[in-house]
KEDRENKOL-781709 format. One record per residue (C-alpha): residue number from 0; residue in one letter; x, y, z. Coordinates in Angstrom, 1 decimal. Example, Ala and Ser with C-alpha at 12.3 -4.5 7.8 and 13.67 -1.06 7.14 Angstrom:
# KEDRENKOL-781709
ATOM     k   r       px       py       pz
ATOM     0   A     12.3     -4.5      7.8
ATOM     1   S     13.7     -1.1      7.1
END
This chain:
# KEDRENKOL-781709
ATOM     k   r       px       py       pz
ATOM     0   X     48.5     15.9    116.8
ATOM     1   X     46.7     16.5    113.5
ATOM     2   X     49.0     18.1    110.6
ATOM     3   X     48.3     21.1    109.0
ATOM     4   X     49.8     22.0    105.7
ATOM     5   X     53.0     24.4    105.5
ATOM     6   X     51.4     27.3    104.0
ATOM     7   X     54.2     29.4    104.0
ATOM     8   X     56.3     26.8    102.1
ATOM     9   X     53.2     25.3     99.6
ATOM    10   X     52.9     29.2     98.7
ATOM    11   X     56.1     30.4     98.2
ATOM    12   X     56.8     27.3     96.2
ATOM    13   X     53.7     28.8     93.8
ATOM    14   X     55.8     31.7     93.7
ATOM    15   X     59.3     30.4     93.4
ATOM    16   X     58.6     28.3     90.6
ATOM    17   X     56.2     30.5     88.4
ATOM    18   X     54.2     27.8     86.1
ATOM    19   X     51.1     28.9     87.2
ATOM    20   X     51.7     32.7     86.0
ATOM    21   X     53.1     31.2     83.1
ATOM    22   X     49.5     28.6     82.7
ATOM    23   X     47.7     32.0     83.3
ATOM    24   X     49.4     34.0     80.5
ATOM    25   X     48.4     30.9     78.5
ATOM    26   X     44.9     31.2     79.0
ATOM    27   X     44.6     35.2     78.6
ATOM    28   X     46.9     34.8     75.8
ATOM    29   X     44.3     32.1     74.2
ATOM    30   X     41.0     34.6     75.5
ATOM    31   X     42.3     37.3     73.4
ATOM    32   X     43.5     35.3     70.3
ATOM    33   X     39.6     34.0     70.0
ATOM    34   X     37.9     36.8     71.4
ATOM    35   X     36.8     38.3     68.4
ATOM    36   X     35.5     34.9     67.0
ATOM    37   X     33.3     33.9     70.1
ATOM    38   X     29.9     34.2     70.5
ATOM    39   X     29.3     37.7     72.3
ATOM    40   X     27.0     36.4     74.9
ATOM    41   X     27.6     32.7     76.2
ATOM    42   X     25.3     30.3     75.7
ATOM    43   X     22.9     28.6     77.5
ATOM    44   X     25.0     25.2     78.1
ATOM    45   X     27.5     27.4     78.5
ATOM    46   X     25.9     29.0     81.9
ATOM    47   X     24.6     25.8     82.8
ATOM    48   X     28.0     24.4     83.3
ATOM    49   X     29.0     26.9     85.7
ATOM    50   X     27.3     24.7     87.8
ATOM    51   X     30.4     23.1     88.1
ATOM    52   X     31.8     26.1     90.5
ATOM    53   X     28.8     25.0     92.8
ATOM    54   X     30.3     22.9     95.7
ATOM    55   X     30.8     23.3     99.8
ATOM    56   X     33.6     25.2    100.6
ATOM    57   X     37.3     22.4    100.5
ATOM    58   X     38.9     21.7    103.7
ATOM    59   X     41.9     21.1    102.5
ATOM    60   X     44.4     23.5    100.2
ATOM    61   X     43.7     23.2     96.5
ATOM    62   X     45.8     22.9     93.2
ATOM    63   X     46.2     26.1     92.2
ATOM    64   X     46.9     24.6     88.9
ATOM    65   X     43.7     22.7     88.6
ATOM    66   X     41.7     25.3     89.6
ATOM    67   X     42.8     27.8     87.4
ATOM    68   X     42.4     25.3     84.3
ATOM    69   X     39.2     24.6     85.5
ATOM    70   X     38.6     28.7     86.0
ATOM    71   X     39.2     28.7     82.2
ATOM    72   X     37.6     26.0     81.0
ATOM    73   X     34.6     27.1     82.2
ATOM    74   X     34.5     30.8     83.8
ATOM    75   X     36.3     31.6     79.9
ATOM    76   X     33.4     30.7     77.7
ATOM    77   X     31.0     32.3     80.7
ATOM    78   X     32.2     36.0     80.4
ATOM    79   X     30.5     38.6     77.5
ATOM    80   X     32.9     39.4     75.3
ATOM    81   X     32.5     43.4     76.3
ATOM    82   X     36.0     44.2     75.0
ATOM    83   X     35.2     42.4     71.8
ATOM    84   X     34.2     44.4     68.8
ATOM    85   X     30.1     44.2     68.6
ATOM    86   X     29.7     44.1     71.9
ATOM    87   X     26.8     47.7     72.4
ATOM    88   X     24.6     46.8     75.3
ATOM    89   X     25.0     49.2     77.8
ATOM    90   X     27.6     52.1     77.5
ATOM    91   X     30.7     49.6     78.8
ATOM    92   X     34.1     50.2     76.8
ATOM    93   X     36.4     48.1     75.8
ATOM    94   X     40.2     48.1     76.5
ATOM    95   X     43.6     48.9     75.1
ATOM    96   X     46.4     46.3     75.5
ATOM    97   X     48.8     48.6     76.8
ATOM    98   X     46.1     49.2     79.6
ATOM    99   X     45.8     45.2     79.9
ATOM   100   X     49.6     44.9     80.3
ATOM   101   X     49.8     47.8     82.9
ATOM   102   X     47.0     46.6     84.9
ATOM   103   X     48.7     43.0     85.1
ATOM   104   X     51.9     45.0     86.3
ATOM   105   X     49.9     46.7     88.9
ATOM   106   X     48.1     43.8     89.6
ATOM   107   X     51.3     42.3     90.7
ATOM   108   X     52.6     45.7     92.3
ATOM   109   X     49.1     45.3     94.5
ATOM   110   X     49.4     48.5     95.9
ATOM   111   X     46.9     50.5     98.2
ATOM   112   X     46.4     53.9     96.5
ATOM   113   X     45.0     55.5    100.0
ATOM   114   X     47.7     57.7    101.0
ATOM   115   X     51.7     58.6     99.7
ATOM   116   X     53.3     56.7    101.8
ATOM   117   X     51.6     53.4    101.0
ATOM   118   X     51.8     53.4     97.4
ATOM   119   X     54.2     56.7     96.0
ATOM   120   X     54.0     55.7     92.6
ATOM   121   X     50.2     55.4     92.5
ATOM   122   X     49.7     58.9     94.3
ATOM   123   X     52.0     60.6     91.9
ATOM   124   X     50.0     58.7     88.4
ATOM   125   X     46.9     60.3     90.1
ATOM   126   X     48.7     63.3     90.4
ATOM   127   X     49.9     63.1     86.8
ATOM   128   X     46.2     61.7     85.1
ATOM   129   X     44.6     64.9     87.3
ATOM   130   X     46.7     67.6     85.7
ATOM   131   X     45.7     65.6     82.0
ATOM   132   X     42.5     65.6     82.6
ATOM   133   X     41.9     68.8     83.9
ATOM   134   X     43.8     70.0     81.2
ATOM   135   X     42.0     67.8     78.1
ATOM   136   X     38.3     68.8     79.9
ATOM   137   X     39.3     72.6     79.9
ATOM   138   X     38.6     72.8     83.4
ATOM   139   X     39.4     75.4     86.1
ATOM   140   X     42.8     75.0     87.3
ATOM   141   X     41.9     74.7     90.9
ATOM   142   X     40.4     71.6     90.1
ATOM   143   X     41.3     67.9     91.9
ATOM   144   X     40.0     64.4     91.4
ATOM   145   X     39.2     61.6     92.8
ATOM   146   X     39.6     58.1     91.6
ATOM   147   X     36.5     55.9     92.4
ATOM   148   X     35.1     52.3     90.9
ATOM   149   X     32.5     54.8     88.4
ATOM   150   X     30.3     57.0     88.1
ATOM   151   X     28.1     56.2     90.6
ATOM   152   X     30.3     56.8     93.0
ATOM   153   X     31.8     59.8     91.4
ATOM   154   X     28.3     61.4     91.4
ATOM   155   X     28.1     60.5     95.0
ATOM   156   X     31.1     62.1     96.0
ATOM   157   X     30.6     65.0     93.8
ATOM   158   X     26.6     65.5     95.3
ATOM   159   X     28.4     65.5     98.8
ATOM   160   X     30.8     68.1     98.2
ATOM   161   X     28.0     70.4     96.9
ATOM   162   X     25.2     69.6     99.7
ATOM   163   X     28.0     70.5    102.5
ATOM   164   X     29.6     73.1    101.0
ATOM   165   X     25.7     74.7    100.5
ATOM   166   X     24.8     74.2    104.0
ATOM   167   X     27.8     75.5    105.2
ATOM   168   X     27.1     78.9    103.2
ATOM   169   X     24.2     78.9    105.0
ATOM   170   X     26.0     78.5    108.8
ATOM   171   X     25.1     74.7    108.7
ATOM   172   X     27.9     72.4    109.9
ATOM   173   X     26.6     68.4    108.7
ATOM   174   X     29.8     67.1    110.3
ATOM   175   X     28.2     68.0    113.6
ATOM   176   X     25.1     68.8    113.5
ATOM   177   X     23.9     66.4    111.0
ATOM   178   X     20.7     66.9    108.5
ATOM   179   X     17.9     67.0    110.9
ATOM   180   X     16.4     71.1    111.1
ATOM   181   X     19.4     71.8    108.4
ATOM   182   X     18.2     74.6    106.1
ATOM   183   X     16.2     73.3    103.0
ATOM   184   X     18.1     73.2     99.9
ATOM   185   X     16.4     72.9     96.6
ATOM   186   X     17.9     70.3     94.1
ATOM   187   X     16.7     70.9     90.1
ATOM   188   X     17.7     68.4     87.7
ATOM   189   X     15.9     66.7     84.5
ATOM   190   X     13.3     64.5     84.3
ATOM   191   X     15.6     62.3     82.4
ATOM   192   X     18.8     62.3     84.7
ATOM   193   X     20.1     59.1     85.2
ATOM   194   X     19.5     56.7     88.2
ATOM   195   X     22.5     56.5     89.4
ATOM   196   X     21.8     60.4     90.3
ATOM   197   X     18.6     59.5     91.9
ATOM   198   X     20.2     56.9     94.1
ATOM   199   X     22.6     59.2     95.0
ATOM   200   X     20.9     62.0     96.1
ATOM   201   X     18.4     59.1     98.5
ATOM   202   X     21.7     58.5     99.7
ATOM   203   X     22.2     61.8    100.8
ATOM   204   X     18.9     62.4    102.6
ATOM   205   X     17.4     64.6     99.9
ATOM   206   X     13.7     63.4    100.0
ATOM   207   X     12.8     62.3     96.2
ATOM   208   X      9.3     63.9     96.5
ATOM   209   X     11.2     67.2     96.9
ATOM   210   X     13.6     67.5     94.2
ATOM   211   X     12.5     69.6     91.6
ATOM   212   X     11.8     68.3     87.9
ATOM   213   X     12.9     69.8     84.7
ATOM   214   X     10.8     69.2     81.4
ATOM   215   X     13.4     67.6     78.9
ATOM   216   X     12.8     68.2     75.0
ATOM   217   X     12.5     65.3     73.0
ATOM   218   X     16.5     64.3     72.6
ATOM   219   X     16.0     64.4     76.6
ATOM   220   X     18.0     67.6     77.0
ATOM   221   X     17.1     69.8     79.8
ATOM   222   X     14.9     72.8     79.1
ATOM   223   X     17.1     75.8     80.4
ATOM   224   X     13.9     78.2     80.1
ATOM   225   X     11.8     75.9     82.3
ATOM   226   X     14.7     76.2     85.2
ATOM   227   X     12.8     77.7     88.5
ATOM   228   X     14.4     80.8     90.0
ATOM   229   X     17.7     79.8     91.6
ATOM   230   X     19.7     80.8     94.6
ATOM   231   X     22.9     80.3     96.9
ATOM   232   X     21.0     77.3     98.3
ATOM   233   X     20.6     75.4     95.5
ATOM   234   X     22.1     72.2     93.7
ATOM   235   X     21.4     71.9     89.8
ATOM   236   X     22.7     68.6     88.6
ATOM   237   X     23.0     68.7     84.5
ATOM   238   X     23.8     65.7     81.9
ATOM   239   X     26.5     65.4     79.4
ATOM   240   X     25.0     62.6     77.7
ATOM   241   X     21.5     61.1     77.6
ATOM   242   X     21.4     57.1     78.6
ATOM   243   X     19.3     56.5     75.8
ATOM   244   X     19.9     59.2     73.4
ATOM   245   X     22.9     60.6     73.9
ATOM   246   X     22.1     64.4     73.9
ATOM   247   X     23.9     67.0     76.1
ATOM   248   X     22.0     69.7     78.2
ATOM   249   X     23.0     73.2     77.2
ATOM   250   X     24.9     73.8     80.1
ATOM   251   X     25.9     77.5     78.6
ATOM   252   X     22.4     78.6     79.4
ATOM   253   X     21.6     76.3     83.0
ATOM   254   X     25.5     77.4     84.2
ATOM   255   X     24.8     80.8     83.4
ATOM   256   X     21.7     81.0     85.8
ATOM   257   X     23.6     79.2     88.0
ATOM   258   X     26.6     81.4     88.6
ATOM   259   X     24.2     84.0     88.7
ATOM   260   X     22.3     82.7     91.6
ATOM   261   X     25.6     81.7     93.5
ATOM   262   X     24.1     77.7     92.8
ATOM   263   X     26.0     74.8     92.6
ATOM   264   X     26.3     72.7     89.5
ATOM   265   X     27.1     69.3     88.7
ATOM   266   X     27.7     67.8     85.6
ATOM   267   X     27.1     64.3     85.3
ATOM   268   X     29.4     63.2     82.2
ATOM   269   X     29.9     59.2     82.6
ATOM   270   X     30.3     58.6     79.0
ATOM   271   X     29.5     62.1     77.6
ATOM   272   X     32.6     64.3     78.9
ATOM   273   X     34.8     62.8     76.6
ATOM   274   X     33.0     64.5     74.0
ATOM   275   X     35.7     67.9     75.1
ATOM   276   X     38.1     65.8     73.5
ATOM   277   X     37.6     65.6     70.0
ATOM   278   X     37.1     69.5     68.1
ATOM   279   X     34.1     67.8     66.1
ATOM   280   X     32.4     66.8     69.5
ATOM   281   X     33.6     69.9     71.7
ATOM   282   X     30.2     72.0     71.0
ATOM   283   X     28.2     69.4     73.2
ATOM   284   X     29.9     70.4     76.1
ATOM   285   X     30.7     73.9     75.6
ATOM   286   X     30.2     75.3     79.3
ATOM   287   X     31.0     72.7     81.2
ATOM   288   X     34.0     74.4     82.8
ATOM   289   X     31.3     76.5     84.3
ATOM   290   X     30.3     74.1     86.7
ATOM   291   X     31.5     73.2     90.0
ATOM   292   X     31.8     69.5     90.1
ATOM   293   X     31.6     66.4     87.6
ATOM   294   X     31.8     62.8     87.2
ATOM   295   X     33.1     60.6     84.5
ATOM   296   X     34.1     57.0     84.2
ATOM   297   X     37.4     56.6     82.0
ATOM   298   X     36.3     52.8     81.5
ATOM   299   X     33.3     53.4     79.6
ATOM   300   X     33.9     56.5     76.0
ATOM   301   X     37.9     56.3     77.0
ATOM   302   X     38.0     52.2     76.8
ATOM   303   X     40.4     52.1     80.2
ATOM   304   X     39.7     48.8     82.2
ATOM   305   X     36.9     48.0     84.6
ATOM   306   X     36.7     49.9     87.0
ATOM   307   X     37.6     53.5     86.8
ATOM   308   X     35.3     56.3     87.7
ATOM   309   X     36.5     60.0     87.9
ATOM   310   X     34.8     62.8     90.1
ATOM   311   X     36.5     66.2     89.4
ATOM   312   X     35.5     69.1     91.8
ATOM   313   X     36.9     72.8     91.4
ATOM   314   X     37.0     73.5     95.3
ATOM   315   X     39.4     71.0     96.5
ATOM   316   X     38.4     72.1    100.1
ATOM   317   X     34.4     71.3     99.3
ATOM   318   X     35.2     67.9     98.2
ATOM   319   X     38.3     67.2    101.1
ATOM   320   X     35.6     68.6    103.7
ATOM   321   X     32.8     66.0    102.4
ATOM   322   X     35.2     62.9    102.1
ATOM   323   X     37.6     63.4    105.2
ATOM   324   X     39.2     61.2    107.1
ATOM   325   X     40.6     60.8    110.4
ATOM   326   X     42.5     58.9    112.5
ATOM   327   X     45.3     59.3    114.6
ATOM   328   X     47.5     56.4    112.3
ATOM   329   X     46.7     58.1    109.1
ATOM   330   X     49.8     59.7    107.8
ATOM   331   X     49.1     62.5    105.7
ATOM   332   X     51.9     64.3    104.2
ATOM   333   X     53.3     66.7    101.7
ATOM   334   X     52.5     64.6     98.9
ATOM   335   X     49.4     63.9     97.1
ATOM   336   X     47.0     61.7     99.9
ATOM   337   X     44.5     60.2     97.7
ATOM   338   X     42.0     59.0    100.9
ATOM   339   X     41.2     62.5    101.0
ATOM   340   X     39.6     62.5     97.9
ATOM   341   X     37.5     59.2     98.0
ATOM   342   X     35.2     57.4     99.9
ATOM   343   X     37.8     54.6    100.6
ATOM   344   X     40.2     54.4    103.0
ATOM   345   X     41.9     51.3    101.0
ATOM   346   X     41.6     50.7     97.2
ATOM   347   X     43.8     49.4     94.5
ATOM   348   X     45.6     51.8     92.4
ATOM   349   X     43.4     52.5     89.4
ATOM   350   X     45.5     55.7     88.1
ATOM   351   X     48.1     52.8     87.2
ATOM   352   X     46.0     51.8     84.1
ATOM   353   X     44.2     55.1     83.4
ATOM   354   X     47.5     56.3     83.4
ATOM   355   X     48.8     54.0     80.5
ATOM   356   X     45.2     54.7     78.5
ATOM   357   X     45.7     58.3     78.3
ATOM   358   X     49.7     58.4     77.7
ATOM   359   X     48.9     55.4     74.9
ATOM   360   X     46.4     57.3     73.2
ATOM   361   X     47.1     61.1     73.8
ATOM   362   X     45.7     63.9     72.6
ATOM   363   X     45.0     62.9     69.7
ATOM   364   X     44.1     59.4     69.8
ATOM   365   X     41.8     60.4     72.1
ATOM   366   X     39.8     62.5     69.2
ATOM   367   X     40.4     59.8     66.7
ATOM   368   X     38.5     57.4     69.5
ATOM   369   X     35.6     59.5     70.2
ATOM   370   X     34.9     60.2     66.2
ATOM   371   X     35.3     56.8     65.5
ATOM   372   X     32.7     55.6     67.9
ATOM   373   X     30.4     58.9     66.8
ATOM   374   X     31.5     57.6     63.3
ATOM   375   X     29.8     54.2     63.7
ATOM   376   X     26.8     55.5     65.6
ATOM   377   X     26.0     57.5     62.8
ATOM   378   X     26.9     54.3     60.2
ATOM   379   X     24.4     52.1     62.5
ATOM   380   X     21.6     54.4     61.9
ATOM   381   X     22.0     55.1     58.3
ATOM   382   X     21.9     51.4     57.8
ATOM   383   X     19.3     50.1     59.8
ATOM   384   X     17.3     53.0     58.4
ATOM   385   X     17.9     51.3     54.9
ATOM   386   X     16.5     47.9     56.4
ATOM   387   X     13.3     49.7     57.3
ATOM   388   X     14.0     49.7     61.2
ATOM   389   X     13.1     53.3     63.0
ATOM   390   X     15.8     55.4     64.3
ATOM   391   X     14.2     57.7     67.2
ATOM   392   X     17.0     59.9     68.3
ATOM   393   X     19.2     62.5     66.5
ATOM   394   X     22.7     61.0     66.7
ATOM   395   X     24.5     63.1     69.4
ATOM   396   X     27.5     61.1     70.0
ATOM   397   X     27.4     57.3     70.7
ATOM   398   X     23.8     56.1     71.0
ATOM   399   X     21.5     54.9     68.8
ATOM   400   X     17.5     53.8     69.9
ATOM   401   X     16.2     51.7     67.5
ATOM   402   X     12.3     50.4     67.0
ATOM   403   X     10.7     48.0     64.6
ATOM   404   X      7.5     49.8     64.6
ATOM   405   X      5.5     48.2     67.7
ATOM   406   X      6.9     46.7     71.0
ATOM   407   X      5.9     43.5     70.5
ATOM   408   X      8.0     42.9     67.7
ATOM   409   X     11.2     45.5     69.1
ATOM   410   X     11.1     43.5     72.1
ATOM   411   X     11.1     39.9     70.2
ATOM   412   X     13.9     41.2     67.2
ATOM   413   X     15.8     42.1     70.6
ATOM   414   X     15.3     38.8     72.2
ATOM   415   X     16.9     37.4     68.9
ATOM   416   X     19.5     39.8     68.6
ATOM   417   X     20.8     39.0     72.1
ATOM   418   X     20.5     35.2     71.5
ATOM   419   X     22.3     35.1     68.4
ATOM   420   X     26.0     36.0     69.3
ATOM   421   X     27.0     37.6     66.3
ATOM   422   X     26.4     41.2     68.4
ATOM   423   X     25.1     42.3     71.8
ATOM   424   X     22.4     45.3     72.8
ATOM   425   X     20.2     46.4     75.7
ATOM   426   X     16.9     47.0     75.8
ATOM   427   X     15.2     50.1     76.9
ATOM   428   X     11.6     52.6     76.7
ATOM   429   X     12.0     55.9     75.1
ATOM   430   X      9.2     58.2     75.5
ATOM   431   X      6.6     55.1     76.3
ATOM   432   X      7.9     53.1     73.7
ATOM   433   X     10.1     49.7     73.8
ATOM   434   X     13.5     50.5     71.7
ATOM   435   X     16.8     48.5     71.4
ATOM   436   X     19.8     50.7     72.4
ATOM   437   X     22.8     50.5     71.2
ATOM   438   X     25.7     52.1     72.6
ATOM   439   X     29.1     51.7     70.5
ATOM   440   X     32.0     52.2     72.9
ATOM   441   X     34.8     50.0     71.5
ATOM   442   X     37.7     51.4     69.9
ATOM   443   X     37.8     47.6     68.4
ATOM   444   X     34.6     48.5     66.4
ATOM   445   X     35.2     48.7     62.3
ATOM   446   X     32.8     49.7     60.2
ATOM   447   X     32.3     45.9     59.0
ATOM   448   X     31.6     45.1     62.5
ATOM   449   X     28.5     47.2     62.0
ATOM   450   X     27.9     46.1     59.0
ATOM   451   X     27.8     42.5     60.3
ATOM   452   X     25.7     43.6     63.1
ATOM   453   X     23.0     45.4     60.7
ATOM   454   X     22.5     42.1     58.8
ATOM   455   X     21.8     40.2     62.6
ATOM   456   X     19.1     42.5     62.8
ATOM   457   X     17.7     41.6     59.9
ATOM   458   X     18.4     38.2     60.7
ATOM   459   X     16.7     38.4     64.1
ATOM   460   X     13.8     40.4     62.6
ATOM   461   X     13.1     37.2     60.1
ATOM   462   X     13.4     35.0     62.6
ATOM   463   X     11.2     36.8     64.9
ATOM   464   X      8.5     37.9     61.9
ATOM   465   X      8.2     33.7     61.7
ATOM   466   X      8.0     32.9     64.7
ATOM   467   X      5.0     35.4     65.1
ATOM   468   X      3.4     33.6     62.1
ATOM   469   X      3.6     30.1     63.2
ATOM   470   X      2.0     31.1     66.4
ATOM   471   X     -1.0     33.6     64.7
ATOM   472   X     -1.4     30.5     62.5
ATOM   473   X     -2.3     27.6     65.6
END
């Protein structure tokens, strides 16, 4: 008879005697403490020893103490320091502690947010973040949300509500008839929406070739005057906040048209929307409440832990209708169901941390975070501007697309930038051009962190400027 390990014992001795919760706290205790002082994007030996994860899967039960030293020891100095404080590639925000410590509570909780009666207390936080957002964004009071892994999803969810709720205006049930011979709907967007819209829409079956193209003006903002003529069979989908420059569409002018029409709009806001929250930012999204559906990730402008995407929609019956769920077990009640909502049937219980952002920061910390990171966008561009570097976008709100005059050179400055660890920023092309884009989302961000980050440009521009010379020179 061969013996097999007491499982239930081994693991409720893990849990009796609590070192290794204690040996964790010790190594996210020791992450934070050096965070700021690491380099923001590991190093090369660094990723070559996570080669030491590479093995065939053990037969027998592990150490949970040795693996979680060695998870540290090497996964530690592996991760990018996003929720550091010159961390600006890509538009990821960093996090509150009070979030950290109510995520490690919920963590423990491990709840399944899909309906009341499996998780109460994460229904009624949803319940409880809904009624703040939709009271911070200004929104119509009929409005419900649903909590999703970001804005891709969001979007998704949001695009679903709108194409069903279309087709069924027009006597087209999807549920059961499907897409094929449904009346043609016309979708108008701009030419610089992001792609996380354009995946989503493939994902609904509208053809790509069909979609209908706004011209954008040179912030990337959608020209309102160049919309087609709209009607009750039409989706607009508008942008609070260019990827790469940060500008808003007027959504005044394109929600206008639309309610005119009887058309649908959504408003993809991922990182932009937060701009309702500060009075200094508020103009860039006047309108908005216009609309008929949004999406917004609280982990990105609002700094609330990975992940946490938001899609708002002011029908509650369009986006239930699109999302539903059935099942003769499901146990819907008189409480808030969450499932109906979402995509998922199970998911952890996000609200739990989103939650204990908003209620740490308020009202009012929530405008002091959004003009801080404006604050520093603006602080970036001044400077580099004094180091002679080109600054091709009016600062809207966060972002900041910088060029050193050709794409040879952006494109080598950026490769030394992002191997030098003192900050961390993406690439991207703006109007045909290569630029480095910098997106400051951290509320951990002070103004000597830009400071620092100016001089690594300049640093990385030297390096790069001699490195072109030595090879001109062979």
């Amino acid at each position: 008879m061969t013996d097999k390990p007491d499982i239930h014992r081994i693991i409720r001795s893990h849990l009796t005697a609590k070192a290794l919760f204690d040996q964790a706290r010790s190594h996210a205790f020791e992450y934070m403490d050096t965070l700021h002082d690491r380099p923001v994007y590991p190093s090369p030996e660094t990723l070559e020893n996570l080669s030491v994860f590479d093995e065939p899967l053990p037969d027998a039960m592990g150490d949970p103490e040795k693996f979680l030293a060695l998870l540290h020891e090497y996964g530690s100095p592996a991760t990018v320091a996003q929720t550091g404080n010159r961390y600006f590639g890509f538009v990821n925000g960093g996090v509150t502690p009070a979030a950290v410590a109510a995520k490690w509570l919920a963590d423990v909780w491990d709840q399944n947010a899909g309906l009341f009666v499996m998780s109460p207390i994460a229904a009624r936080l949803e319940a409880v973040c809904e009624r703040w957002l939709v009271d911070l964004f200004e929104l119509p009071e009929t409005t419900r949300a649903g909590f999703v892994s970001g804005t891709s999803s969001a979007t998704l969810c949001g695009l679903a509500a709108a194409r069903n709720f279309l087709l069924a205006r027009a006597g087209w049930d999807v549920h059961q008839k499907g897409l094929n011979k449904a009346p043609e709907l016309k979708v108008v967007l701009g030419e610089e929406a992001h792609s996380t819209v354009f995946k989503a829409l493939s994902l609904l079956g509208f053809g790509l070739d069909n979609l209908i193209r706004v011209k954008t003006d040179g912030q990337g903002r959608m020209k309102a005057s160049d919309l087609p003529n709209l009607d009750a069979a039409t989706l607009v989908i508008a942008q609070a906040g260019n990827v790469n420059t940060g500008a808003f569409d007027p959504f005044h002018e394109i929600c206008g048209k639309a309610q005119k029409a009887r058309a649908w709009v959504h408003i993809d806001g991922a990182f932009g929307l937060w701009a309702q929250g500060s009075e200094n930012t508020k103009h860039l999204t006047g309108g908005i409440e216009k609309a008929d559906s949004w999406s917004v990730d609280a982990h990105k402008t609002l700094n609330a832990p990975y992940d946490c995407g938001i899609v708002l929609c002011r029908d509650e019956s369009a986006l239930v209708s699109a999302l539903q769920n059935t099942g003769a077990y499901i146990q819907y009640g008189q409480h808030r169901d969450s499932m109906l909502y979402t995509p998922e049937m199970s998911r952890r219980a996000r609200s739990v941390e989103l939650w204990a952002t908003l209620k740490c920061f308020g009202r009012k910390g929530i405008e002091n975070l959004v003009d801080g990171l404006c604050n520093n966008a603006r602080l970036f561009a001044q400077e580099l501007e004094k180091q002679e570097f080109h600054i091709l976008n009016d600062i809207h709100f966060n972002q900041v697309l910088v060029s050193c005059g050709d794409d040879a050179l952006t494109q080598a400055v950026l490769a030394e930038i992002q191997s030098g660890g003192v900050c961390w920023c993406g690439g991207s092309v703006w109007k045909g051009r290569s630029v480095i884009r910098i997106s400051v989302c951290s509320w951990a961000t002070s103004a000597q962190d830009v400071h620092m980050s100016v001089k690594a440009f300049v640093d990385a521009r030297t390096r790069a400027l001699s490195k072109q010379t030595k090879k001109e020179s062979k």
